[in-house]
C-alpha positions in Angstrom: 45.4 2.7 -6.1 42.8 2.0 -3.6 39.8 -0.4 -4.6 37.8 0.8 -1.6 34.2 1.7 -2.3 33.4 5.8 -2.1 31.1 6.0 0.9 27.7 7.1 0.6 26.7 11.0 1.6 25.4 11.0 5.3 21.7 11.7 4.4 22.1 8.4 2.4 23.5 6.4 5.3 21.3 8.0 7.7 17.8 7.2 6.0 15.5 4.4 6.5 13.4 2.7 3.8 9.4 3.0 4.2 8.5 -0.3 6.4 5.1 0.3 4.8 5.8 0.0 1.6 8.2 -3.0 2.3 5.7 -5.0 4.0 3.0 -4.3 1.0 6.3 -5.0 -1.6 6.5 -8.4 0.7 3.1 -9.2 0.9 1.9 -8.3 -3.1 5.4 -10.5 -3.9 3.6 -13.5 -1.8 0.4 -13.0 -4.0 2.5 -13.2 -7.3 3.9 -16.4 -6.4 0.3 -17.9 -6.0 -0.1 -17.6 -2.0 -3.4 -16.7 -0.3 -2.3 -13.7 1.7 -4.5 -11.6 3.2 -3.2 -8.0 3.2 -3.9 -5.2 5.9 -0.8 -3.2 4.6 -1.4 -1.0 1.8 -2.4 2.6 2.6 -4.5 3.2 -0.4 -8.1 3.1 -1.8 -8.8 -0.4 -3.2 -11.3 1.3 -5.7 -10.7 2.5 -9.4 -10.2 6.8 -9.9 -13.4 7.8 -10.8 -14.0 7.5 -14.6 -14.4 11.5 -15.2 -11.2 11.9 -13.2 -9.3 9.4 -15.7 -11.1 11.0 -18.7 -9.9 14.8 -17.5 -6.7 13.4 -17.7 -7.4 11.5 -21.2 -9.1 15.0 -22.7 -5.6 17.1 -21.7 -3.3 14.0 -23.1 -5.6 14.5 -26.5 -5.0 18.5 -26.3 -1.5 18.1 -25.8 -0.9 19.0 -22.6 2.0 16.8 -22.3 4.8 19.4 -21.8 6.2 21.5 -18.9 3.8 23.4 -16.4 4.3 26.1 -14.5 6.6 25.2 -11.3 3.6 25.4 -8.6 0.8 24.0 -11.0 -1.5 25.0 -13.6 -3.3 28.1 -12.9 -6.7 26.5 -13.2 -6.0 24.1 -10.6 -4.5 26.2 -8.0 -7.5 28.2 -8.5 -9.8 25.7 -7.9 -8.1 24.5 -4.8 -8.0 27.8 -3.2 -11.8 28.1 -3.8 -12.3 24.9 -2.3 -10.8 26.1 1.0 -13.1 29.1 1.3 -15.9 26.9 -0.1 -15.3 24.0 2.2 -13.9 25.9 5.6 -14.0 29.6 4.9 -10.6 29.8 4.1 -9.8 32.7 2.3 -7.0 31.5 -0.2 -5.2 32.8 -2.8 -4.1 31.1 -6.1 -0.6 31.8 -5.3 -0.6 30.6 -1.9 -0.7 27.1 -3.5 1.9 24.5 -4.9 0.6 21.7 -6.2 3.5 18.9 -6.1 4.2 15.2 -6.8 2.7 13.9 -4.3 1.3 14.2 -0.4 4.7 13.1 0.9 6.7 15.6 -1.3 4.7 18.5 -0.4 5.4 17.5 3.3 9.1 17.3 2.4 8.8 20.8 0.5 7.1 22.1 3.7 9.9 20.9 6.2 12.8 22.3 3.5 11.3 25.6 3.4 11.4 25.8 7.1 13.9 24.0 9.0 17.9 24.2 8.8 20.1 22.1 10.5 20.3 22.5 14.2 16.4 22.9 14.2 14.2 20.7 16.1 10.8 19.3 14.7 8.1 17.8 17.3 6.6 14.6 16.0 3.4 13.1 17.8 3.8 9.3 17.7 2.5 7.5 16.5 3.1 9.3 13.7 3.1 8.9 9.7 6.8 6.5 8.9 8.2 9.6 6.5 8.1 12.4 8.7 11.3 11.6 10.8 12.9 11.3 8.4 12.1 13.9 6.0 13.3 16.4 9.1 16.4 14.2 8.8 17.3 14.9 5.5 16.3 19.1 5.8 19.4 18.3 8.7 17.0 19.1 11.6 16.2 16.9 14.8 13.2 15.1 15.2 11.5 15.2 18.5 8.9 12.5 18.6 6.3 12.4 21.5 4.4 9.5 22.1 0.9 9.7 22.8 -1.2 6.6 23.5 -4.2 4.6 23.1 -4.6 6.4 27.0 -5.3 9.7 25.2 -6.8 8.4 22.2 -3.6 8.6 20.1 -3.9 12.4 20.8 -0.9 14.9 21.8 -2.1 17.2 24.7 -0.8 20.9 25.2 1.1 19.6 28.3 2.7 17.3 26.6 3.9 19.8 23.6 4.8 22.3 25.8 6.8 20.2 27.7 8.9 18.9 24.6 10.0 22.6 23.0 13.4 23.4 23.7 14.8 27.1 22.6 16.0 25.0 19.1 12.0 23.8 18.6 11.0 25.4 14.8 8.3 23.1 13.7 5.2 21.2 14.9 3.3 18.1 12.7 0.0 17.3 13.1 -1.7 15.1 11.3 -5.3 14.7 11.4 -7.7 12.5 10.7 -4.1 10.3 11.2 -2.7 7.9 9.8 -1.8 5.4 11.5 -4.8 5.5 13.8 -7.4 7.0 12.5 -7.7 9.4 15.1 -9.3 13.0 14.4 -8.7 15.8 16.4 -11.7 18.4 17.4 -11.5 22.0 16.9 -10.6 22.6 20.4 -8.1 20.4 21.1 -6.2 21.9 17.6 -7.1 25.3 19.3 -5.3 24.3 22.3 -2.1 22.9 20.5 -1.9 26.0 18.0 -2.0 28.5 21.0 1.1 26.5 22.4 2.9 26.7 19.1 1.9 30.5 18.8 3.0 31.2 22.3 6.4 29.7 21.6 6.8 31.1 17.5 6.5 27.5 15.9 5.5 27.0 12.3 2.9 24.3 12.2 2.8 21.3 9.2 -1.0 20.2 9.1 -1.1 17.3 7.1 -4.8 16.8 6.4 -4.7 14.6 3.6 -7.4 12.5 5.0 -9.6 15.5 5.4 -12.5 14.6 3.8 -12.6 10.4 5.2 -14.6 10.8 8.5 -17.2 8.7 10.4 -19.7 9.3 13.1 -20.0 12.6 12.6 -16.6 13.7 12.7 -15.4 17.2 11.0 -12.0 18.1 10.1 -10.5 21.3 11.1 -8.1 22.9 8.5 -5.8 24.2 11.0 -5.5 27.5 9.9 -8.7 28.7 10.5 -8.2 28.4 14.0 -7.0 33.0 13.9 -4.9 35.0 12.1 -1.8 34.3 14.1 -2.5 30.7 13.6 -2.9 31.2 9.7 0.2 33.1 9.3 2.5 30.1 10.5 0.7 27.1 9.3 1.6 25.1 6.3 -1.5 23.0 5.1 -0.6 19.7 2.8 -3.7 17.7 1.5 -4.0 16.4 -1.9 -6.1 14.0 -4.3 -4.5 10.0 -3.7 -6.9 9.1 -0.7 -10.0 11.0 -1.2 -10.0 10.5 -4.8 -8.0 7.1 -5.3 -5.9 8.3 -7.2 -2.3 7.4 -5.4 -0.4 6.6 -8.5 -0.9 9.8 -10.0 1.3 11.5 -7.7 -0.2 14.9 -6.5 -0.3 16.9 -3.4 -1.4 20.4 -2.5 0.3 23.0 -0.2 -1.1 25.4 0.8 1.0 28.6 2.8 1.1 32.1 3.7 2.1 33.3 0.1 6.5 34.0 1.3 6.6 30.3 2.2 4.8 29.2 -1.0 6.9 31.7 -2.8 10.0 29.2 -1.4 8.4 25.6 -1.7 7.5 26.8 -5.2 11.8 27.8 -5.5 12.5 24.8 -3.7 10.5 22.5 -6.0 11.5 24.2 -9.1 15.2 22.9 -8.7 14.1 19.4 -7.6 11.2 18.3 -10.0 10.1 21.2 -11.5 6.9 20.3 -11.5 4.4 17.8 -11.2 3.2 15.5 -14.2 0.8 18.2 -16.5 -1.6 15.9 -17.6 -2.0 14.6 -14.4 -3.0 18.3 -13.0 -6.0 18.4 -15.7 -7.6 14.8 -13.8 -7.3 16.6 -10.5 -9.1 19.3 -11.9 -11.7 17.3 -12.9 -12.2 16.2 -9.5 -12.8 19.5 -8.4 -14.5 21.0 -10.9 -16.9 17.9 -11.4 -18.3 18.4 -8.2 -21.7 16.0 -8.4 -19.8 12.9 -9.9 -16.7 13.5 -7.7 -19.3 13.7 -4.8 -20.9 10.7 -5.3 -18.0 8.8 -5.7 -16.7 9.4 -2.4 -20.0 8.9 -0.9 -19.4 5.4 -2.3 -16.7 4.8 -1.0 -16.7 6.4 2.7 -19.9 3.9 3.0 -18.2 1.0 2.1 -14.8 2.2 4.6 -18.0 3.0 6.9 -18.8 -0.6 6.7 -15.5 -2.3 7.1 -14.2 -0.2 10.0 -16.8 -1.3 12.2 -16.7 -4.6 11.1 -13.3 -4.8 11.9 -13.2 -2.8 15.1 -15.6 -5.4 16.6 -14.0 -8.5 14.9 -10.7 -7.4 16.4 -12.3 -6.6 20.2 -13.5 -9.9 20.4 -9.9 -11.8 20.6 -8.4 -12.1 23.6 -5.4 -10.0 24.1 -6.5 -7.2 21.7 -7.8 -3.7 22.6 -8.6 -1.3 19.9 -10.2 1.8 19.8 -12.7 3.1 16.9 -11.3 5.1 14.2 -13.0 8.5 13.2 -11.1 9.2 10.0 -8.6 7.8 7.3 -9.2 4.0 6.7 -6.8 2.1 9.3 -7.1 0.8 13.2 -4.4 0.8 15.7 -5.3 -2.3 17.6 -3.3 -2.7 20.9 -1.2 -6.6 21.2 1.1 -6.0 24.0 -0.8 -8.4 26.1 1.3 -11.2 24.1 4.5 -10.4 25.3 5.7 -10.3 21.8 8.0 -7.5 19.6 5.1 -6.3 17.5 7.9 -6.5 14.8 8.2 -10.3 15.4 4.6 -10.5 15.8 4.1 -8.9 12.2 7.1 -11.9 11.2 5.1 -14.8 12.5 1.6 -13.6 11.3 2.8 -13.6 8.1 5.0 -16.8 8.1 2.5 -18.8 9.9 -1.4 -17.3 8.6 -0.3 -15.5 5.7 -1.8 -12.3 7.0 0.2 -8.7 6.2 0.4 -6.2 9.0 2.7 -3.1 9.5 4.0 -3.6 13.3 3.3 0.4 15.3 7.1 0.3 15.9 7.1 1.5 12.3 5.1 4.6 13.4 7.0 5.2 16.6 4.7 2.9 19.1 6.2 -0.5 19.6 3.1 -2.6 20.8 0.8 -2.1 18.4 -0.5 -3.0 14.5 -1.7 -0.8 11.6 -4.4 -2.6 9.9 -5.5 -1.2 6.9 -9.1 -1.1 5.5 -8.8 0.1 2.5 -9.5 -3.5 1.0 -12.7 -6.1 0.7 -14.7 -7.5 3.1 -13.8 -10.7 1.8 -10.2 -10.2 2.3 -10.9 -8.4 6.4 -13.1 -11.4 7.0 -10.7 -13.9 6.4 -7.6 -11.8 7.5 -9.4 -11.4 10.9 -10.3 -14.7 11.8 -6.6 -15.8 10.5 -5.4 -13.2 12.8 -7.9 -14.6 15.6 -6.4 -18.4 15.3 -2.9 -16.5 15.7 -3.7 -14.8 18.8 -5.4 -18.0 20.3 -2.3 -19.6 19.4 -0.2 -17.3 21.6 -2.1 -16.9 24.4 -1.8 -13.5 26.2 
């Protein structure tokens, strides 16, 4: 009888581990064992949930409301998300267009499974979030990943869309405000992509989870207000961890034309059945709540305000390093080809040598640059940008 190891399935040989979360494992290990490391890794709120989120969630724990929910949420909270669409964009939605989920990422994974098969292609504009590829890799589809630069502002144009669809082209991912660069599309250039994808019959994954973390005047866009045809093909993920700080609790929203919220809502019932019930009553909270909820993000988007520009002009002033200014989410891009340098072995050194923790842009499809989270204290930027300046002046570009 043969001793030989049964091999793993080919979606488990095929996938790659989140380099995000390995360099924050990496990093938060080094902290444990006493080092002074200074992390840009983490891409989460460095603030508390707000106290009448956490005490939403402790009333329903008290009430009880500790078994199974319906598959696609309770029904107060997918009421209160649809009327935030229409109250925030004008987005007529209905409850049962909405699936709230376990998370951002799983309703972006529920969003890809209810639309692509295998032999599908999915276009990715790099760089791009790490899970998308492969999320389409696991729904057996192909993803198409088209980088667009610090020369367009991180920004896919029409051109370049068009120019990627093939006849086997099913879906198109946006992401904006984005993460990793912080770049925010305006309505017209989203109008511009979305007529592409209409012209050639592509569903379209906005994941706009940073909606609501803009600067400088910025506004989001929820794609599918863009027209009716638009609407009827667009598949809206957002959720609470970012705006709300509230990562660990696990909850997404996705919002659909109701026949593909009918199928994520199948889809999910088979895979987690639904997401954690007294969880659902804190997010309520946040929506319901709306003056405390308000004033907590107002907190926070002035203190992101404040270390985003700190940064962005702490980082421009090293030699070698070119970055442009984020208008959403809470990281910058920065450029560091000038060094000559694998931005992976770059991340390596910084690390080994300054104790500084930095995701290398190969991670998100663009090998030459860094994601630098700011979603920490200015204590922590301060010193993590002048370590990263001695680094720099050590390699000379």
């Amino acid at each position: 009888m043969s001793s030989a190891p049964l091999p793993l399935s080919i979606w488990a040989r095929n996938i790659s581990p989140s380099p995000t979360l390995a360099v924050d494992a990496k990093a938060k290990a080094m902290l444990a064992a006493g080092e002074d490391v200074c992390s840009f890794a983490a891409g989460e709120p460095d603030f508390d949930t707000p106290g009448h989120i956490k005490d939403g969630c402790i009333a329903a724990l008290r009430a009880g409301k500790t078994k199974y929910a319906p598959t696609p949420g309770i029904e107060p909270l997918r009421a209160a998300v649809a009327g935030s669409y229409q109250t925030n964009y004008g987005l007529k939605v209905q409850p049962a267009q909405v699936v709230v989920s376990p998370g951002g990422k799983y309703s972006c994974y529920l969003a890809i499974m209810a639309t692509c098969s295998p032999g599908d292609e999915v276009i990715i504009p790099a760089p791009y979030w790490v899970s998308y590829p492969e999320m389409v890799k696991l729904a057996g589809a192909t993803p198409r990943c088209v980088l667009a630069d610090d020369t367009t502002g991180f920004k896919l144009t029409p051109a370049m869309l068009a120019k990627a669809i093939t006849p086997k082209t099913r879906l198109l991912i946006i992401n904006s405000p984005s993460n990793p660069t912080g770049a925010v599309y305006t309505r017209a250039e989203l109008a511009a992509l979305a007529e592409v994808a209409v012209q050639h019959n592509l569903y379209i994954l906005s994941d706009e989870m940073y909606e609501h973390l803009v600067y400088d005047g910025a506004r989001p866009t929820c794609v599918a207000t863009l027209g009716p045809e638009v609407e009827a093909r667009t598949l809206i993920v957002a959720g609470f961890s970012k705006t709300y700080s509230m990562t660990g609790w696990r909850l997404g929203t996705l919002v659909a034309p109701a026949p593909i919220s009918k199928a994520c809502a199948e889809l999910q019932s088979q895979m987690s059945s639904n997401a954690t019930t007294f969880a659902q009553y804190g997010a309520l909270a946040a929506l319901v709540e709306k003056e405390k909820t308000a004033a907590a993000l107002a907190a926070m988007l002035t203190a992101f305000d404040r270390r985003r520009k700190f940064l962005h002009a702490e980082l421009n002033r090293i030699p070698g390093i070119k970055c442009l200014l984020a208008e959403g989410a809470f990281y910058l891009f920065p450029n560091i080809s000038s060094f000559g340098l694998k931005d992976a072995d770059f991340c390596a050194r910084l690390l080994e040598q300054e104790k500084v923790a930095a995701v290398p842009g190969s991670a998100f499809g663009a090998e030459g640059y860094l994601r630098l989270s700011y979603a920490t204290s200015d204590e922590i930027i301060a010193k993590g940008v002048a370590r990263l300046a001695r680094f720099c002046a050590g390699l000379k570009p």
